[in-house]
C-alpha positions as CSV (number, residue, x, y, z in Angstrom):
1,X,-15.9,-71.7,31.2
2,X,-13.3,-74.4,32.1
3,X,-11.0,-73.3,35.3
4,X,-7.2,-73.4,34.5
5,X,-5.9,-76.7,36.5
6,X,-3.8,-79.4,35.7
7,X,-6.2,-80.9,33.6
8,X,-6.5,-78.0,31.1
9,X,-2.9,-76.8,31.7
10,X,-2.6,-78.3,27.5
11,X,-5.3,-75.5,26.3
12,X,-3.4,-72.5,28.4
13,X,0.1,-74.3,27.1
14,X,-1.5,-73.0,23.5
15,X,-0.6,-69.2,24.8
16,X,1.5,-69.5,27.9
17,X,4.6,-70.7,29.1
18,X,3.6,-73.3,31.2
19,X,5.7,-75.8,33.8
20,X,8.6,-77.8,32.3
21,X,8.3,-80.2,35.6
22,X,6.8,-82.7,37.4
23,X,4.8,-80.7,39.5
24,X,3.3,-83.9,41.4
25,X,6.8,-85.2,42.4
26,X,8.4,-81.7,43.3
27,X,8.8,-80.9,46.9
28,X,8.2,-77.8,49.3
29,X,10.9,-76.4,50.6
30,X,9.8,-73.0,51.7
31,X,6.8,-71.9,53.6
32,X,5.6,-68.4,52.5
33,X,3.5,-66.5,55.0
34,X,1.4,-63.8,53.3
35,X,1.0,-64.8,50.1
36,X,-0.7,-62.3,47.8
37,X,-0.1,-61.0,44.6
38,X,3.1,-59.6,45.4
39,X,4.7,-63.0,46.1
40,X,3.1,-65.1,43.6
41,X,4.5,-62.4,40.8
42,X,7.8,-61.8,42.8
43,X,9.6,-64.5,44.8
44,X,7.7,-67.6,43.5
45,X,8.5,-66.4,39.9
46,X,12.3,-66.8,40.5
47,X,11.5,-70.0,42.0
48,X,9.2,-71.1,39.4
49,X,12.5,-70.4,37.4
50,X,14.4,-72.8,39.4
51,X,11.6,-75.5,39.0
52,X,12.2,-75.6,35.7
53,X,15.7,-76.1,35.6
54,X,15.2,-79.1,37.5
55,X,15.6,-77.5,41.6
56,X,12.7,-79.4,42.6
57,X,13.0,-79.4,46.0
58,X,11.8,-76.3,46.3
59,X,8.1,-76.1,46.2
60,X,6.0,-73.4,48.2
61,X,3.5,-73.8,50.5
62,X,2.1,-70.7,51.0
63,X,-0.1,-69.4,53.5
64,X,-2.4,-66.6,54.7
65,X,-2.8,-65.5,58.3
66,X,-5.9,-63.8,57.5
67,X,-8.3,-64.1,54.7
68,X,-8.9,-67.7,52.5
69,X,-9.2,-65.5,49.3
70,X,-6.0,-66.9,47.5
71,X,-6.9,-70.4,49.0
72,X,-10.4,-70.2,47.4
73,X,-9.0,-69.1,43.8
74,X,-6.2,-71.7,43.9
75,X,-7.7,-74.8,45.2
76,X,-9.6,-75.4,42.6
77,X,-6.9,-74.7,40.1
78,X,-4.4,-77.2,41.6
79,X,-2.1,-74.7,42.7
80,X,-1.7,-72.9,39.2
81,X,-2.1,-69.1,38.2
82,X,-0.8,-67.1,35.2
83,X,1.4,-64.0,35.7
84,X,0.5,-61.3,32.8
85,X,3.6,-59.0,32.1
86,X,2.1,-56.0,30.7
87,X,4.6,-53.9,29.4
88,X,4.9,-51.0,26.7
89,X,5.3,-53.5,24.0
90,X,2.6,-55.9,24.8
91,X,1.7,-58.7,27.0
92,X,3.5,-62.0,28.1
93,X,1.7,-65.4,29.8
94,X,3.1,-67.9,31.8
95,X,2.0,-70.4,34.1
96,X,2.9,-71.0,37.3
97,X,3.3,-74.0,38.8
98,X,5.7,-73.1,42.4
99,X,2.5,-72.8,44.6
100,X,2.1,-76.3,45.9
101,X,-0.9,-75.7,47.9
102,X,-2.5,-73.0,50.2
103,X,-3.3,-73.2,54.5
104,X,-5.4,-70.5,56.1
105,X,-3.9,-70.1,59.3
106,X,-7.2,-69.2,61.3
107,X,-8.5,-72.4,59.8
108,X,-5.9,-74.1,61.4
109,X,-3.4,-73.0,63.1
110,X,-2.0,-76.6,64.2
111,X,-1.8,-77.6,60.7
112,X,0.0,-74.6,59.3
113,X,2.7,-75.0,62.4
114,X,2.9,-78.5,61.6
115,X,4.6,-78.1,57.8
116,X,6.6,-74.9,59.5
117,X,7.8,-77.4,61.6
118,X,8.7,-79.8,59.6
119,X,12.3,-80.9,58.7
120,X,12.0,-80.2,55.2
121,X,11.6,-76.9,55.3
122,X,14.3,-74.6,55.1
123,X,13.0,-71.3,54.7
124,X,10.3,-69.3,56.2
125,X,9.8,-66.2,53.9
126,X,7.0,-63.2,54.3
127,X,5.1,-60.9,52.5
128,X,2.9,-59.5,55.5
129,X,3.0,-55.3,54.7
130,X,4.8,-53.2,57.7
131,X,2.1,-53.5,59.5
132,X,2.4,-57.4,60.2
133,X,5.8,-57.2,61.6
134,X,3.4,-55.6,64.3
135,X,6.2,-53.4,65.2
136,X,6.5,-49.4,66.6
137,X,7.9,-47.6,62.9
138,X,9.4,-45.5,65.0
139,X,11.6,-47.6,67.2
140,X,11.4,-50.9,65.4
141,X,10.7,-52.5,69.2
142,X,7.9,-54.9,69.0
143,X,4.2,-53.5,69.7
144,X,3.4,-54.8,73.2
145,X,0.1,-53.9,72.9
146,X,-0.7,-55.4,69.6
147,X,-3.9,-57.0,70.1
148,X,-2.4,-60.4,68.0
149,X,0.9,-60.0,69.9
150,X,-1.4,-59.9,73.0
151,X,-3.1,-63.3,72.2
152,X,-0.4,-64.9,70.4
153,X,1.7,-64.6,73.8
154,X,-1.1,-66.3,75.6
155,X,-2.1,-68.8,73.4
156,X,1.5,-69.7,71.1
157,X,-0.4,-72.6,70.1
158,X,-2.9,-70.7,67.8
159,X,-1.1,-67.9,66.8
160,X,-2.3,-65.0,65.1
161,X,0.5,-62.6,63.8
162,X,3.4,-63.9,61.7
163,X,6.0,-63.5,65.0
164,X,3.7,-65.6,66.9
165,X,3.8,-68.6,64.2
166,X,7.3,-68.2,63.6
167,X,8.8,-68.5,67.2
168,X,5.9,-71.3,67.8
169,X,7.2,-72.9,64.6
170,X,11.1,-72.2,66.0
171,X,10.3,-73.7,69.8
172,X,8.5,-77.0,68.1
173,X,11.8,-77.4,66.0
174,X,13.4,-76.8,69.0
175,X,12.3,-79.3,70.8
176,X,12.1,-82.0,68.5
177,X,15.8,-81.4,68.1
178,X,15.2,-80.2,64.4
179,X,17.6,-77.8,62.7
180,X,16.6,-74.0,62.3
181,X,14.8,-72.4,59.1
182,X,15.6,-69.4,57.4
183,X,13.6,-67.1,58.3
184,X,13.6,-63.9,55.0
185,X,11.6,-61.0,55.0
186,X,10.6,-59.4,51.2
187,X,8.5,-56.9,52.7
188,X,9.4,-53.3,51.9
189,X,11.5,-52.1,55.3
190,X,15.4,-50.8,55.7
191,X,16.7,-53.3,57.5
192,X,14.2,-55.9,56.7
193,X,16.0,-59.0,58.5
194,X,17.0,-57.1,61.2
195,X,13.8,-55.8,62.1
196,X,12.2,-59.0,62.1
197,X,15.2,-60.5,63.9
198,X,14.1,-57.8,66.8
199,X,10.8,-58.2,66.8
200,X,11.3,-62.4,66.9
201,X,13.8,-62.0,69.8
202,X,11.8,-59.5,71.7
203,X,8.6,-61.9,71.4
204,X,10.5,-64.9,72.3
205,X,12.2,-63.5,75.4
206,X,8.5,-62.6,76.4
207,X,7.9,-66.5,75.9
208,X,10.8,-68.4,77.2
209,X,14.2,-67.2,77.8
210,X,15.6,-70.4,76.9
211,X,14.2,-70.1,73.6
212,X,15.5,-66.2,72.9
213,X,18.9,-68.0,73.1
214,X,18.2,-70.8,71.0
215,X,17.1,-68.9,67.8
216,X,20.4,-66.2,68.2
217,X,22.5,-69.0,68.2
218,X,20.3,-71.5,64.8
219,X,18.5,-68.8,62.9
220,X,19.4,-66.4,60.6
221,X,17.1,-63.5,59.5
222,X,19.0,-62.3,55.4
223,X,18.2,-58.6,54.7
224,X,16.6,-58.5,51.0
225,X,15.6,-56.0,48.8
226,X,12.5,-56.6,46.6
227,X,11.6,-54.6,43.7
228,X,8.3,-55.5,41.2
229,X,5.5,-53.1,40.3
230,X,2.3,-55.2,40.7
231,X,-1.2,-54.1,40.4
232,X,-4.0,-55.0,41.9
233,X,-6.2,-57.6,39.8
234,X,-9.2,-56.5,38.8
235,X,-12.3,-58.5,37.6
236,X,-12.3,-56.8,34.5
237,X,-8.7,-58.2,34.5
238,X,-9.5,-62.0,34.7
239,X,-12.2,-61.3,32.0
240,X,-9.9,-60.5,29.7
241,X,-7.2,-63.3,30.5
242,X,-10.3,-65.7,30.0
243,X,-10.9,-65.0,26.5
244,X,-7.0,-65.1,25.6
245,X,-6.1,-68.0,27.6
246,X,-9.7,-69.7,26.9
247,X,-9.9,-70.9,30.6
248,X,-10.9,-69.2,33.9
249,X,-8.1,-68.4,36.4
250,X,-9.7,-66.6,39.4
251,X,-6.0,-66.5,41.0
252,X,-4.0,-64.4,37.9
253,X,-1.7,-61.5,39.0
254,X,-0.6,-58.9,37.1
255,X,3.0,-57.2,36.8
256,X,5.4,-54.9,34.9
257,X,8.4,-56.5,33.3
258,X,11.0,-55.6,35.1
259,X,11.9,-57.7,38.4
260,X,14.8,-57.3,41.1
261,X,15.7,-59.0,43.9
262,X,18.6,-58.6,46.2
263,X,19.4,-60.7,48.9
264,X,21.8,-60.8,51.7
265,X,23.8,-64.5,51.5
266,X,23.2,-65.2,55.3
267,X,21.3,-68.3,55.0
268,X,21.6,-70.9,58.0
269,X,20.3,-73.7,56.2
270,X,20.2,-75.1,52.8
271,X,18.7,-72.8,49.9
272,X,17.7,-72.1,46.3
273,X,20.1,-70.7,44.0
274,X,18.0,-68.3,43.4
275,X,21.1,-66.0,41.7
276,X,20.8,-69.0,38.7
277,X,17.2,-67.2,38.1
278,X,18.6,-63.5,38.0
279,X,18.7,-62.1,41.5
280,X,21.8,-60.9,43.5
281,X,23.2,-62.7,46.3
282,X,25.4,-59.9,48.2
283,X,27.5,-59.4,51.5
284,X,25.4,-56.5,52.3
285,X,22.0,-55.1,50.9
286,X,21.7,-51.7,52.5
287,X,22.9,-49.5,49.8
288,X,20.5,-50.9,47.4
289,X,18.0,-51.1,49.5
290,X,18.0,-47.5,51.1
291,X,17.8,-46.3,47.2
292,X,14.6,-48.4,45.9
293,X,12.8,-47.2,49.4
294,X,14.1,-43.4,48.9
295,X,13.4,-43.3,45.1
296,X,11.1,-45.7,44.0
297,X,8.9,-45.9,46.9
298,X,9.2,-42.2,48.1
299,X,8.6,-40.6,44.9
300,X,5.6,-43.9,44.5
301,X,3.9,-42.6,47.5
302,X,4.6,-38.8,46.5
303,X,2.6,-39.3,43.4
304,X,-0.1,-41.8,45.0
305,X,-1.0,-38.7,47.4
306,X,-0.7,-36.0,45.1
307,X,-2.6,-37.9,42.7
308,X,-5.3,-39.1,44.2
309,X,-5.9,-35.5,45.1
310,X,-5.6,-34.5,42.0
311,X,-8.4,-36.9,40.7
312,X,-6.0,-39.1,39.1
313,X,-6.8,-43.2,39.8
314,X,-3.5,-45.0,37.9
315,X,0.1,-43.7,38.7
316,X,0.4,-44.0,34.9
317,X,-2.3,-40.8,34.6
318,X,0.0,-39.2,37.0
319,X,2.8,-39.2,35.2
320,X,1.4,-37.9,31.9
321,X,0.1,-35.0,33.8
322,X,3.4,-32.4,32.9
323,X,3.4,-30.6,36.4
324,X,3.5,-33.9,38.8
325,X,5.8,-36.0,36.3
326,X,8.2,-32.7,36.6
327,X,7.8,-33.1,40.1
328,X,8.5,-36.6,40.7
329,X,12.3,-35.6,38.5
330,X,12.6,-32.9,40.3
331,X,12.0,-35.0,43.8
332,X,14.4,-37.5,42.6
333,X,17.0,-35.0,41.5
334,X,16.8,-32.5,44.2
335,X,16.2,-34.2,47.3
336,X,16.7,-37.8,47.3
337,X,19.8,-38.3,44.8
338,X,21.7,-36.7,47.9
339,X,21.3,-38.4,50.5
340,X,22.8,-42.1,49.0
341,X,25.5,-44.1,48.8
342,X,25.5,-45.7,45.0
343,X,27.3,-49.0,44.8
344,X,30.1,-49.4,43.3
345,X,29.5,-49.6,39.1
346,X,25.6,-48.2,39.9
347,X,24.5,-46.1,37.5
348,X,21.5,-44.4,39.2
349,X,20.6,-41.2,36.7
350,X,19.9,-44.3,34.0
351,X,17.6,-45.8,36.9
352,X,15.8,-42.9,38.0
353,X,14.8,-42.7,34.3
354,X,14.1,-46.2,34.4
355,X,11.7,-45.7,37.5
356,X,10.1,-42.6,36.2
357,X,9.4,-45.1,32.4
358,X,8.2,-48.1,35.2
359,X,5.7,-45.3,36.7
360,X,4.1,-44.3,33.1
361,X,3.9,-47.7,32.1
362,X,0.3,-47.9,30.0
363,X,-0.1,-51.5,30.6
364,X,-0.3,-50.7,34.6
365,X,-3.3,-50.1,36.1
366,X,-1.6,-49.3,39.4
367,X,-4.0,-47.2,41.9
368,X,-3.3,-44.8,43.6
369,X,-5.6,-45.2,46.5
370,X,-4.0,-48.9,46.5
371,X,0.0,-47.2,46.5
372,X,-1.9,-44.6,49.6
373,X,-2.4,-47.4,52.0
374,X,-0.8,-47.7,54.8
375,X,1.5,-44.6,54.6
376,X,1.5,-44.0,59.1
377,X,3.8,-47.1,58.2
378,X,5.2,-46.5,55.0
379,X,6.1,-43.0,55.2
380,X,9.2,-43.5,57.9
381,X,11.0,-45.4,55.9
382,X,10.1,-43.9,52.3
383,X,10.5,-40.2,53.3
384,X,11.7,-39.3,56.6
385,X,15.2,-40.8,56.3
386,X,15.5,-38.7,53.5
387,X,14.2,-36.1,55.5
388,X,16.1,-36.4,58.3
389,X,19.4,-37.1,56.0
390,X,18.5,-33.7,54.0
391,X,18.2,-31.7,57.6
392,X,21.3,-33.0,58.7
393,X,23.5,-31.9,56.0
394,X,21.5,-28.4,55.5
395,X,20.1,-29.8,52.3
396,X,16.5,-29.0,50.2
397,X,13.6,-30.2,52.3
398,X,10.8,-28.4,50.3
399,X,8.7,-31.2,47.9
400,X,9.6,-33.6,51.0
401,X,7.2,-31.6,53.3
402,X,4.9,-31.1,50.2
403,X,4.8,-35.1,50.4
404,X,3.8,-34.7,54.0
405,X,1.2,-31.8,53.5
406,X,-0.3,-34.2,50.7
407,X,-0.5,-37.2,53.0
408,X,-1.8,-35.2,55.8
409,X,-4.5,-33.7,53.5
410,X,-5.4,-37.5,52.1
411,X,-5.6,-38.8,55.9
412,X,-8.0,-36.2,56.8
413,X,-10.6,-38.2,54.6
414,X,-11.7,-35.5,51.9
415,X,-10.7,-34.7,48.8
416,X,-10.4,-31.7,46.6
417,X,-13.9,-32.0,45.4
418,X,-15.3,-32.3,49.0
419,X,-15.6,-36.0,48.3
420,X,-15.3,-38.9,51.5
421,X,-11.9,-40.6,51.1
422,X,-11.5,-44.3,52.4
423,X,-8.2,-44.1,54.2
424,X,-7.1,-48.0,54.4
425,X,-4.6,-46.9,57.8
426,X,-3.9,-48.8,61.2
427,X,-3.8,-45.4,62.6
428,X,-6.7,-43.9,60.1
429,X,-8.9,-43.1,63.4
430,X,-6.7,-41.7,65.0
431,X,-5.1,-39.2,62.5
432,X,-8.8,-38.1,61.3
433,X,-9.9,-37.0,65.0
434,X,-6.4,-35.1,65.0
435,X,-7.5,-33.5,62.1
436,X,-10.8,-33.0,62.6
437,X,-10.0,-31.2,66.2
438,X,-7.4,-28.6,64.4
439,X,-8.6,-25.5,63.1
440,X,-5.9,-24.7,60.9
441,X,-3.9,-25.5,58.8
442,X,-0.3,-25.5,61.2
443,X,-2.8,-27.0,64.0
444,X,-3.4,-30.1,62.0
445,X,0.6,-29.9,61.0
446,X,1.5,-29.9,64.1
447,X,-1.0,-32.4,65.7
448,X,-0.3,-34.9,63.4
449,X,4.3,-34.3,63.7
450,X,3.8,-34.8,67.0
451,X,2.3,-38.3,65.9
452,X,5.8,-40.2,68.3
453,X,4.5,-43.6,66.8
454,X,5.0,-42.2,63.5
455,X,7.6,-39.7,63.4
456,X,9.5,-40.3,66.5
457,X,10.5,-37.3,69.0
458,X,13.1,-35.2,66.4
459,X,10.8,-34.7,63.6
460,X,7.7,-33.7,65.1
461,X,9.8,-30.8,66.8
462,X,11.3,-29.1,64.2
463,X,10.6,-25.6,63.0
464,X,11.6,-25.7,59.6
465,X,9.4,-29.2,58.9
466,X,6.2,-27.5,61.0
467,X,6.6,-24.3,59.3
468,X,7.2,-25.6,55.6
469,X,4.8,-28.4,55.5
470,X,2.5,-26.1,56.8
471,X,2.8,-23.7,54.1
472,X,2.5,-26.7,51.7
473,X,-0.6,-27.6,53.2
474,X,-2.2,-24.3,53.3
475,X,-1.7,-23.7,49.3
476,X,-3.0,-27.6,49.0
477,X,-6.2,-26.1,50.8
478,X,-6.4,-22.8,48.8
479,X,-5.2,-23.1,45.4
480,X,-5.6,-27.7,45.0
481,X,-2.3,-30.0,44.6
482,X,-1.8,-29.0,40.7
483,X,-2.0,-25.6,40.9
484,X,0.3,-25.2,44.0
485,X,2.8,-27.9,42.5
486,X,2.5,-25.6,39.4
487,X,3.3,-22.5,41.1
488,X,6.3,-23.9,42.5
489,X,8.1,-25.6,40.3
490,X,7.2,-22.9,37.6
């Protein structure tokens, strides 16, 4: 089978929307670090929207600091992929043509500086998980003892982390007298910008002071809030785009409808007008951030745990299970709704039912195990504001520490059948042996609360948390998730 490239771009034009521009004299603009599915559904799709209304300047180069996966699939295809929308009402090709090539930053780490480097480029945007801002949850200071922070501050000339290739790309700038880039975060954090802002500036005054000052006075870091429900792609996937499309595209990505993007308009250099392609260019994006994290996110990870106990694989099997879809309303309703600030004109009971419709979507094969990873990072920001929020003001706290218990349970690496889980978790180790050494169920509670890197020094020392998500945990051992979600909500 033929491989979609620019060569048999005409046969997938048959099916797909395909690029209205001329991809070989468009330009790169922006340098994307981490650049997996997420991105090439997300942020390169309002580009690709852009392209072709004639903003050609604004070409991706995107890069990964780990794996050459996407470089592999994409190569060979010129840069081209098709997102599939899969919604309720069917499915919906196009082509995308904003990737202008792939680097592999342990390839080379000289080259990938180089483009960062270069004038041309005026934004420097990630996708790297909370886990690559290589960063303490907890604090938000910089991880010192990050093994890539560790290298990257003795070698900033072949850089492993995202910070270190940033402030290397920032000092060569620097000192060839070039104007700043925009440095944007789309990763899923409160505070997005100014985390990374933090982490930057407490790298670079480990590197040079000189240079500390120089980015606080040229570089701005625009808080965003990113919002797209994208799967994992599967081989059976691509197997089935081949025989609609009638070519091979290794580098397809999968993704629900619906898309938002909200950015904060603090840009220090020139950039796309990315509000022409639908997203919202604000003064300030806490609001609607702190209410995607709190309600999408919490109530995605709340069902990813419970689920995957349960036996279910796809959040969309979740939610047509009665008991957990009540529960993920009833989460919404009861503990999150009142801890936010809506924005002015929001109508947020029509989006919580919009969520809750996103979640059951048939056309997404979203995993649960995959929606699990990573929770020691995740879980600050998705539940324990809300937690914290909810203590404050004497508030419910109940299916929050049910969404602890269930983690807890998930991270000691069995299921309800007895069966080995593989807990994908930078902390995975560490939580397992604090479970395994606990011999019951308020041990393990409070062994893993007093986790400071997780849940700082308030959480892990409250009574009402320990002794709830205790009880939570102990019916989860006795009785299974559905039975004791049953019991309760009944």
């Amino acid at each position: 089978m033929q491989r979609l490239n620019n060569q048999t771009l005409a046969t997938a034009a048959q099916v797909a929307s395909t690029p209205s521009y001329d991809r070989a004299s468009a330009r790169a603009g922006i340098v994307h670090l981490g650049i997996g599915a997420f991105h090439r559904a997300h942020q390169a799709w309002y580009t690709e929207a852009l392209l072709n209304k004639g903003a050609t300047d604004w070409q991706i180069i995107g890069a990964s600091l780990r794996s050459p996966t996407v470089k592999n699939q994409l190569a060979a295809q010129d840069g081209l992929y098709t997102i599939v929308e899969r919604g309720a009402d069917g499915e919906k090709f196009q082509v995308m043509g904003a990737v202008k090539e792939v680097l592999v930053g342990p390839e080379s780490p000289a080259a990938l500086l180089s483009v960062m480097a270069d004038a041309q480029i005026k934004i420097v945007s990630l996708t790297v998980t909370e886990k690559g801002y290589c960063h303490d949850p907890a604090s938000g200071n910089l991880n010192l003892n990050n093994p890539d922070i560790q290298h990257d501050l003795v070698n900033p000339e072949t850089p492993k982390s995202a910070i270190g290739y940033i402030v290397a790309a920032l000092d060569a700038r620097r000192r060839a007298g070039i104007d700043s880039f925009t440095v944007l975060s789309c990763d899923n954090l409160p505070n997005n910008g100014e985390v990374l802002e933090k982490v930057v500036l407490q790298y670079a005054e480990k590197a040079s002071a000189e240079l500390a000052v120089w980015i606080r006075a040229n570089t701005t870091f625009p808080c965003t809030m990113i919002d797209r429900i994208v799967p994992a792609t599967t081989d059976a996937d691509r197997q089935e785009l081949e025989g609609k499309l009638g070519l091979r595209d290794e580098g397809m990505v999968l993704a629900e409808p619906f898309s938002q993007w909200v950015i904060e308009d603090k840009f220090c250099s020139a950039r796309p007008a990315w509000e022409d392609a639908g997203a919202l260019l604000v003064d300030d994006v806490h609001a609607y951030e702190i209410m995607k994290l709190r309600l999408l996110n919490g109530s995605h990870s709340l069902l990813a745990y419970c689920g995957y106990l349960a036996g279910f694989d796809y959040v969309s099997e979740v939610m047509r299970e009665p008991v957990l879809a009540k529960l993920c309303q009833t989460f919404m309703d009861r503990e999150v709704s009142q801890t936010l600030s809506v924005p002015t004109g929001f109508d947020m009971e029509h989006y919580k039912v919009e969520l809750r419709e996103r979640f059951a979507n048939p056309g997404l094969k979203h995993r649960t195990w995959q929606i699990a990873m990573d929770g020691s990072q995740k879980i600050p920001q998705r539940w324990l504001q809300t937690l914290q929020a909810q203590l404050d003001g004497e508030g419910n706290i109940d299916l929050l520490c049910l969404a602890l218990a269930a983690w807890i349970r998930y991270v000691s690496g069995v299921d309800e059948k007895g069966d080995v889980i593989d807990v994908q978790d930078p902390l995975a180790a560490d939580l397992k042996a604090l479970c395994d050494a606990s011999n019951t169920p308020e041990e393990t509670v409070r062994a893993v609360l007093n986790m400071q890197e997780v849940f700082g020094a308030a959480l892990g020392g409250n009574a009402q948390v320990l002794a709830a998500t205790t009880e939570w945990l102990t019916r989860i051992n006795e009785q299974g998730v559905l039975a004791a979600v049953k019991a309760e909500l009944a």
